[in-house]
C-alpha positions as CSV (number, residue, x, y, z in Angstrom):
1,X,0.0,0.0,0.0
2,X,1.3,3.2,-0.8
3,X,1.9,5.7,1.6
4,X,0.0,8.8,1.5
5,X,3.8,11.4,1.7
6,X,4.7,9.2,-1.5
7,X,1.9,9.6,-3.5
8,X,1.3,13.4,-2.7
9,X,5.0,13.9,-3.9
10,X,4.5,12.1,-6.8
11,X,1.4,14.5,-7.8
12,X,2.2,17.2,-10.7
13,X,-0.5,19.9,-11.9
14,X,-2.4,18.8,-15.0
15,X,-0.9,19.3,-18.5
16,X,-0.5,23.0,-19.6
17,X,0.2,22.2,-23.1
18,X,-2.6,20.2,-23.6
19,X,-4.9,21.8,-22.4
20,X,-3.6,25.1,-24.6
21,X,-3.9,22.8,-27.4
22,X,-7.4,21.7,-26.6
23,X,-8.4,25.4,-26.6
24,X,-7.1,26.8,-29.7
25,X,-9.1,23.7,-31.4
26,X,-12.2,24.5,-29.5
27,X,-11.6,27.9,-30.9
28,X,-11.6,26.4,-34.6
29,X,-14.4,24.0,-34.6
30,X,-17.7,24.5,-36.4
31,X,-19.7,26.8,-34.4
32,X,-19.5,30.1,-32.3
33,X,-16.6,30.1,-29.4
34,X,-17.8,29.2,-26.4
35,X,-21.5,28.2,-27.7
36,X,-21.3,24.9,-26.2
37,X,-20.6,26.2,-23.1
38,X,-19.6,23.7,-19.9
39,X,-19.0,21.3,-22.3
40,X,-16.0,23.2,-24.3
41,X,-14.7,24.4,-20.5
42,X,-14.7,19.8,-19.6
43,X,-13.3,19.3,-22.6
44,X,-10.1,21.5,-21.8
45,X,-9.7,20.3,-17.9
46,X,-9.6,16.5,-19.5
47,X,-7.6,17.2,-22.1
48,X,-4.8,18.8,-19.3
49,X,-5.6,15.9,-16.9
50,X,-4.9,13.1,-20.1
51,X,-2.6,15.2,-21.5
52,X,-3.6,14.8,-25.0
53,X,-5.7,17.5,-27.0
54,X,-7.6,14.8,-27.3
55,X,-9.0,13.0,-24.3
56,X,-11.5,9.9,-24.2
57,X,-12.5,9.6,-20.9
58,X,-12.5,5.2,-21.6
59,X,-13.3,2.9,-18.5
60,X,-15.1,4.0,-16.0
61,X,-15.7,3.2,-12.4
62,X,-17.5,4.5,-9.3
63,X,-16.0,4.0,-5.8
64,X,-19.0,3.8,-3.4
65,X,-17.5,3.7,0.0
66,X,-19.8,3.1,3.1
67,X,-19.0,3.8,6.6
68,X,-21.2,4.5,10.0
69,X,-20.9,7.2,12.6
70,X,-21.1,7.4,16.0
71,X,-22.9,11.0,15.5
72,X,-25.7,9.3,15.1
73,X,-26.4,8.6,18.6
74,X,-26.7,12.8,19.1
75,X,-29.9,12.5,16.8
76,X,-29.2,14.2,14.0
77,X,-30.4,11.7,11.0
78,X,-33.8,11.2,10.5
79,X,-32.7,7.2,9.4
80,X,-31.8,4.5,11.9
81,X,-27.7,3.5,11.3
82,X,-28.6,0.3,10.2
83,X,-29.7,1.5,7.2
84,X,-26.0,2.1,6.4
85,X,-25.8,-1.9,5.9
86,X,-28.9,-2.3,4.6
87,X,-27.9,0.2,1.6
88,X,-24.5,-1.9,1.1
89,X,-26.5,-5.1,0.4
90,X,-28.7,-3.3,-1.9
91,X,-25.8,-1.5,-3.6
92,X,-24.4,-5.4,-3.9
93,X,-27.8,-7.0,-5.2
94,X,-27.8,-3.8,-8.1
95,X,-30.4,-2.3,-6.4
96,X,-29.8,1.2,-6.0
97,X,-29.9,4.6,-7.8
98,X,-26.1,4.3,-8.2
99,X,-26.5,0.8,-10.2
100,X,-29.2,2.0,-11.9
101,X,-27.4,5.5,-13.4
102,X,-24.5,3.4,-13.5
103,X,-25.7,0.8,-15.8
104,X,-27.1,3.5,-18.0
105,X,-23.7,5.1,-18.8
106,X,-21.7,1.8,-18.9
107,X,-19.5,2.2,-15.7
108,X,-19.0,0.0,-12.7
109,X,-19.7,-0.1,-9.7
110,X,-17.3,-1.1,-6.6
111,X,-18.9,-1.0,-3.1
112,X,-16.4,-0.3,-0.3
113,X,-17.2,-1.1,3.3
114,X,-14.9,1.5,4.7
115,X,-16.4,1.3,8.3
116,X,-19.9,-0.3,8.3
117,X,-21.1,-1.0,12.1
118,X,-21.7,-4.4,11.7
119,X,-19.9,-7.9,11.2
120,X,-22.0,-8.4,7.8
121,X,-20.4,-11.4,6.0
122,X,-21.0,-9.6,2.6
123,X,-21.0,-10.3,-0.8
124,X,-17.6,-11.0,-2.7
125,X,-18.9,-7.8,-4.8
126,X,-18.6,-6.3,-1.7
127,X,-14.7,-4.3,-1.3
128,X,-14.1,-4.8,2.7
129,X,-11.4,-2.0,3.7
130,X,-13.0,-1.5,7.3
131,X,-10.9,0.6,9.2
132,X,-13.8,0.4,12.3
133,X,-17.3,-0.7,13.0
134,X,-17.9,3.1,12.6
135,X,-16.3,6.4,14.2
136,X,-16.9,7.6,17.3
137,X,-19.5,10.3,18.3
138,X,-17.5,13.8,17.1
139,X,-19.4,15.3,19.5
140,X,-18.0,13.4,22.8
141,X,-14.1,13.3,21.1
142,X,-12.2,13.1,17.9
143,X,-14.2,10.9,15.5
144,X,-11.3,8.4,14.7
145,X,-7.2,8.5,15.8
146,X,-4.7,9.6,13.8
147,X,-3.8,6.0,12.8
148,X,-7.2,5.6,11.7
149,X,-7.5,8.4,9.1
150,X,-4.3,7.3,7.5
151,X,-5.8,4.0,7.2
152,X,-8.4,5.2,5.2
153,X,-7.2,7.4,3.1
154,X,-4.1,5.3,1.3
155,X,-6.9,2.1,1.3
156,X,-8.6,4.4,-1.3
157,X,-5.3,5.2,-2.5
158,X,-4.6,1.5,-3.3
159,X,-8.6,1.2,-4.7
160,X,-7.6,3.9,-7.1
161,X,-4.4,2.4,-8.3
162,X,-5.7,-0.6,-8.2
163,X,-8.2,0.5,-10.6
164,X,-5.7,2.2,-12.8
165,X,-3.9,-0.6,-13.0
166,X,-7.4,-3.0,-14.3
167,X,-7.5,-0.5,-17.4
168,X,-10.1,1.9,-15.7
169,X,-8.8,5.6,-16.8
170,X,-12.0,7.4,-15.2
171,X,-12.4,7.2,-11.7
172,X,-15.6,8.4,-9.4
173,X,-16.5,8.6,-5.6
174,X,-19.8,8.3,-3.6
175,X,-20.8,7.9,-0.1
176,X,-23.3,5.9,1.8
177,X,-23.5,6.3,5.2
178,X,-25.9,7.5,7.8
179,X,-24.8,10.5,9.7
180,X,-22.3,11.4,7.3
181,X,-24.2,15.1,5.9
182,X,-23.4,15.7,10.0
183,X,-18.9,15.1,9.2
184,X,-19.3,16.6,5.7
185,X,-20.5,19.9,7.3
186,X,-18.1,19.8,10.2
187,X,-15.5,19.3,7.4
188,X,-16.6,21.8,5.4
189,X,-16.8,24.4,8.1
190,X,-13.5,24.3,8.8
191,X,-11.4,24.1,5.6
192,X,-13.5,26.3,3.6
193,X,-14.2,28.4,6.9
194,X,-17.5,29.2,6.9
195,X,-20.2,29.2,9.9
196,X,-21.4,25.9,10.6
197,X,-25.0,26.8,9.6
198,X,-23.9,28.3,6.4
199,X,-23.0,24.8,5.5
200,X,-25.3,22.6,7.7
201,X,-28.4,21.2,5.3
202,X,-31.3,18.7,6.2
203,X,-29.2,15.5,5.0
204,X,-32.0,12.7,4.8
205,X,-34.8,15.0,5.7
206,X,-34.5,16.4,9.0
207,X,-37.1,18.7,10.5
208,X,-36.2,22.5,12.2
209,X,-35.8,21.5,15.5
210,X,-33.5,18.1,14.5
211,X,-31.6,20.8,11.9
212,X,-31.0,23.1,14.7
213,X,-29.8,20.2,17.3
214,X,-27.7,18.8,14.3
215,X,-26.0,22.6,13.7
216,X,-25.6,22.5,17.8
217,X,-23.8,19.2,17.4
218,X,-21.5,20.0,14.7
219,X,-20.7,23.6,16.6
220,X,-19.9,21.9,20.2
221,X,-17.8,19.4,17.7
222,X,-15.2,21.8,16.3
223,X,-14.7,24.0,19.6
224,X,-14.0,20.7,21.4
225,X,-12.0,18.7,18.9
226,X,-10.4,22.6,17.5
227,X,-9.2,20.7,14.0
228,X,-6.4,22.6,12.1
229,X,-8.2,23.8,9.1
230,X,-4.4,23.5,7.1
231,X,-4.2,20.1,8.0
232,X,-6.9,17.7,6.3
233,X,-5.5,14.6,7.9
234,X,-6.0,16.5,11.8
235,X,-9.8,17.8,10.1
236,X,-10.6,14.4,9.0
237,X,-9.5,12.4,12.0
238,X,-11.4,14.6,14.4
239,X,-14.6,15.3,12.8
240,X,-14.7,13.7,9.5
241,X,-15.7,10.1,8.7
242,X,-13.9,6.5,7.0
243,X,-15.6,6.8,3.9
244,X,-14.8,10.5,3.4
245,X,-11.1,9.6,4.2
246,X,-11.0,6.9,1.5
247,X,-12.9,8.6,-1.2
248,X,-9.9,11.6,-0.3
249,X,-7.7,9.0,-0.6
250,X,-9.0,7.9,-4.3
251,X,-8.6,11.6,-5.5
252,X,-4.9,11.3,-4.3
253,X,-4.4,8.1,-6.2
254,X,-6.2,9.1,-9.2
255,X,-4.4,12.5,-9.4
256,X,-1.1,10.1,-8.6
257,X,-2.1,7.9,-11.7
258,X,-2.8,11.2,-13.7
259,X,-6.7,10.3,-14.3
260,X,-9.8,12.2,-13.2
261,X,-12.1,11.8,-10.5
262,X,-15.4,13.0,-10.5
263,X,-16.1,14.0,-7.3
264,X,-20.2,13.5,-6.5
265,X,-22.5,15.9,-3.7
266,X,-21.6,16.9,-0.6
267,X,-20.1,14.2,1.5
268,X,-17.7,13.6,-1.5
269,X,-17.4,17.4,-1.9
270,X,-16.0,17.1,1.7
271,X,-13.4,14.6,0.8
272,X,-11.8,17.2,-2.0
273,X,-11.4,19.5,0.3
274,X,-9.8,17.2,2.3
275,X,-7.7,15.9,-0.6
276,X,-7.2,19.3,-1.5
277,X,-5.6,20.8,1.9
278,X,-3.4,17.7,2.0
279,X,-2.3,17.8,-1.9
280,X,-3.8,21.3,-3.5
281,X,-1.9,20.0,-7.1
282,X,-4.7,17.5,-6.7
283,X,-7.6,19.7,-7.5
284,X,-6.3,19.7,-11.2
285,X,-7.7,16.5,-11.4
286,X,-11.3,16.8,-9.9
287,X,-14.2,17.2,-11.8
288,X,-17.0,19.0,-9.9
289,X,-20.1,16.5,-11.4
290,X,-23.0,18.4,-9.9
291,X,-24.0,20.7,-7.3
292,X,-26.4,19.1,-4.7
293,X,-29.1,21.0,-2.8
294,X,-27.0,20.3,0.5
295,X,-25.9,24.0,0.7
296,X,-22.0,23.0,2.3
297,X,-21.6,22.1,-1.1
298,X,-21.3,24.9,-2.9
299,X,-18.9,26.6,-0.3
300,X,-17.2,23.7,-0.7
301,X,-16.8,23.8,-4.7
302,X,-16.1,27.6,-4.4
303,X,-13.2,26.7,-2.6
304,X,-11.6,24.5,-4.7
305,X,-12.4,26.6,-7.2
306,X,-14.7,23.7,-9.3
307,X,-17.4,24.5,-11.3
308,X,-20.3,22.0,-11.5
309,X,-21.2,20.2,-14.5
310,X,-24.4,19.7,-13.5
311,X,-27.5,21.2,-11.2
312,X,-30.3,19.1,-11.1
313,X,-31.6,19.5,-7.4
314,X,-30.1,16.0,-6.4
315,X,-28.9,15.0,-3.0
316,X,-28.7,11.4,-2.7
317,X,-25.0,10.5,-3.0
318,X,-24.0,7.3,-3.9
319,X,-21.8,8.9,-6.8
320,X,-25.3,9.4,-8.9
321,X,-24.1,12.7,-10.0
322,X,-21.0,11.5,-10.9
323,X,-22.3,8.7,-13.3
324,X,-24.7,11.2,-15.0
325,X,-21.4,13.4,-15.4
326,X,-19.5,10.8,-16.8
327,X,-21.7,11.1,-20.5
328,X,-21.6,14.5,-20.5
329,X,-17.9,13.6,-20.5
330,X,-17.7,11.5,-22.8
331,X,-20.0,14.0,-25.2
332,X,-17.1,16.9,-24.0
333,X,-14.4,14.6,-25.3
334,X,-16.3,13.3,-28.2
335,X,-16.6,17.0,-29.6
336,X,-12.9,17.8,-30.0
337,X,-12.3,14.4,-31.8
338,X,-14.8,13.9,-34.0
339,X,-16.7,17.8,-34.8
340,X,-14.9,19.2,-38.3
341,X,-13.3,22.6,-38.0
342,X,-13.9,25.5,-40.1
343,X,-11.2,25.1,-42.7
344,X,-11.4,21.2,-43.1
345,X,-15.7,21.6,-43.2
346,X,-15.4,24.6,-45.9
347,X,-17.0,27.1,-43.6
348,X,-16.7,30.6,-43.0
349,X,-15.8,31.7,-39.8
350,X,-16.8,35.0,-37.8
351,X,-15.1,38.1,-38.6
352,X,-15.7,39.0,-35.3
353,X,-13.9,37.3,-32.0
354,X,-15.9,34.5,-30.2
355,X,-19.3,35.5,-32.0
């Protein structure tokens, strides 16, 4: 397994050249510059991730990484943890929104138990990398040791390299994991430093009174715990969560391995900016898929600086964003290598700059 120092050092920033290259021929192909809008702006980012002018975004894979946490027991979730497990066997049976959207845009699927609460003799679909039966209440201490967080995040380094390594040159994260809207705000709070009720949303449906415990909880979290907001490791060890340390630990791999993640909603929006604060070349590599309702997460995009692909009111997780973001990909890629430009179509072009 790779250690996390090795793999951040061995992270460069994505290919200017290319991505110079994939601009001047979006500036020459048969329409108006800029008229395809988000989809010319992809286009570039993959081209500097691949390092070709032009990308195809090939195999793809979503990382679904499920993990309990002891928040829970403060009341903030309007689910009962053992839905966690429940989810996992329906993720494994091909059940779920993510297998579904998945199916639809030919990628697969890989469950990860990163710290289900349970002794569940799973599936062999099933990836066990279980760091704990789920962390510890944030509220009452840090959420996991030191040792713990490490754990997690180079196990989803190895699943991304592992990956890499099967052929799979597109990589994407989701979370399952009750409680886990509760460490993504704590998370995002503190790196992106905004007020916890900026960032703190209803998660699986929460009512006024359960969002205003859940904002108290999160709030009494960070005074006790004080993470240093420069230090994703310390942020994610004392009031993050295992499957938001391993999905931070795939973006490390993938940026390692020089392929993109798509990062999904809010919990794995929290995992970037851990991946980001502990490796910032690292961002060069994320693709912002959607923007969810949760509103952490766009604080949390503004501060990496990622612009979503998509905004289609979702919230669920499971990396369902980051499926549906995968075709537009594959359509941004498609249009540098197959449209004609104006010279080799016979077409005028515009006297007049990007009209």
């Amino acid at each position: 397994m790779r250690r996390i120092e090795d793999c951040i050092a061995g992270v460069v920033g994505a290919d200017a050249r290319a991505k110079e290259e994939a601009q001047r021929l979006q500036d020459i192909l048969t329409k108006p510059q800029g008229s395809l809008g988000k989809l010319e702006a992809l286009s570039v980012r993959l081209a500097g991730v691949y390092g070709t002018s032009k990308p195809s975004v090939g195999r793809k894979v979503v990382f679904t990484m499920a993990a309990d946490h002891g928040v829970t027991q403060e009341g903030v979730s309007a689910y009962p943890a053992e839905v966690t497990r429940q989810m996992v066997l329906n993720f494994a049976h091909g059940g779920a929104a993510i297998n579904v959207l998945a199916r639809h845009v030919g990628a697969e699927v890989r469950v990860v138990d990163m710290g289900v609460s349970c002794d569940e003799d799973w599936p062999t679909c099933v990836i066990c990398r279980k760091v704990g039966k789920g962390t510890r209440s944030m509220a009452r201490g840090p959420a996991m040791t030191a040792d713990e967080a490490r754990r997690c995040v180079e196990a989803g380094i190895e699943l991304a390299e592992m990956a890499v390594d099967e052929g799979f040159t597109a990589l994407a994260i989701g979370d399952m994991g009750i409680g886990n809207t509760t460490a993504a705000s704590a998370v995002t709070s503190v790196i992106a430093g905004k007020p916890v009720r900026d960032v703190t949303g209803r998660g699986t449906g929460i009512d006024d009174t359960k969002l205003n415990a859940k904002v108290s909880v999160i709030e009494s979290a960070i005074r006790a715990n004080s993470p240093d907001p420069r230090d994703g490791l310390d942020v994610l060890a004392k009031v993050g969560g295992f499957e938001i340390g391993g999905m931070a630990g795939v973006i490390l791999g993938g940026a390692f391995r020089k392929v993109p993640v798509f990062v999904d909603g809010f919990v794995s929006g929290s995992a970037a900016l851990v991946a980001g604060t502990m490796c910032p070349k690292s961002v060069d590599y994320m693709v912002a898929s959607h923007l969810s309702v949760e509103p952490g997460h766009a604080h949390a995009l503004a501060h990496l600086g990622l612009v979503p692909v998509l905004d289609l009111g979702m919230r669920l997780g499971e990396g369902t964003g980051a499926a549906l973001a995968f075709s537009v990909a594959d359509a941004s890629c498609k249009i540098l290598s197959e449209m004609a430009t104006f010279e080799g179509a016979g077409v005028s072009r515009s006297s007049e700059k990007g009209s």
